[in-house]
C-alpha positions, 0 to 999 in steps of 0.5 A: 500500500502506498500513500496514495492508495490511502483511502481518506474519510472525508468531511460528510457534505451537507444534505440538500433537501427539497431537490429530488431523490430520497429527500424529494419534493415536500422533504419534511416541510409540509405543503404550502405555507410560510415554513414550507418556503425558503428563506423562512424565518419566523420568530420563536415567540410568535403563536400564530396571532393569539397571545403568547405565553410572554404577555401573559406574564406580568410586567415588571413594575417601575424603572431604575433612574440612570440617574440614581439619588444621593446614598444618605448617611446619618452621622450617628454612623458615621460616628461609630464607625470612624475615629477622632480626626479621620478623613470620611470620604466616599472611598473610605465609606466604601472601604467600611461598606456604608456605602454601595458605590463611589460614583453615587453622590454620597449625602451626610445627614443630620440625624444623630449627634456627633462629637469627634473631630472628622474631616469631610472630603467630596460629600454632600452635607446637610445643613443641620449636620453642617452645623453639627459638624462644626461644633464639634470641631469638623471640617468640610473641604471640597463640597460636592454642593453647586448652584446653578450660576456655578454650573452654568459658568463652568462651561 
């Protein structure tokens, strides 16, 4: 036997239906209709005009804002969860999971009482927890807090 004697099993071709022979004429489609035409595609959803089982299931109720409100924060946990003289920025609120994500404003609430010095960076603040903060001795730098002449002037 030499190498070109060898019989190769090739690659099984493709199976033309619907163009006489074994599989002639109809060949499994059926008589008339869209499925028996070529080039036939009809959507897997589609039950022939009555209703499908998707529109009978509820609908989900409500949306999700592309944009999300501020993630509020009372100071009460933020006092216990930072020591005197910390730096409480959304990083480090996420660090100590207060909070879910950094691109969300984060939002300092009033509610509760405050006694240690914290410096706040990159946050909302209420105005009673503004005043709160300060007498305690606080610091609030970079506020996240614009008007709208100090946006229309930035552009």
């Amino acid at each position: 036997m030499q190498i070109h004697e060898l019989r190769v099993k090739s690659k099984k071709t493709k199976q033309r239906i619907g163009r006489g022979g074994k599989k002639g004429t109809y060949c499994g489609r059926g008589v008339k209709g869209q499925k028996s035409r070529s080039g036939a595609k009809i959507n897997p959803i589609f039950e022939g005009g009555r209703s499908t089982l998707i529109e009978h299931l509820p609908k989900m109720r409500g949306f999700k804002s592309i944009h999300p409100k501020n993630q509020a924060i009372s100071l009460e946990k933020i006092g216990r969860f930072f020591e005197n003289g910390s730096v409480v920025s959304p990083q480090a609120l996420r660090e100590k999971r207060l909070i879910r994500k950094i691109k969300v404003p984060v939002k300092i609430l009033g509610s509760g009482e405050i006694t240690k010095k914290i410096t706040f960076e990159r946050c909302l603040v209420s105005k009673i927890a503004r005043e709160k903060i300060e007498k305690a001795g606080g610091k609030i730098i970079n506020d996240q807090r614009t008007t709208n002449s100090e946006q229309k002037n930035k552009y």
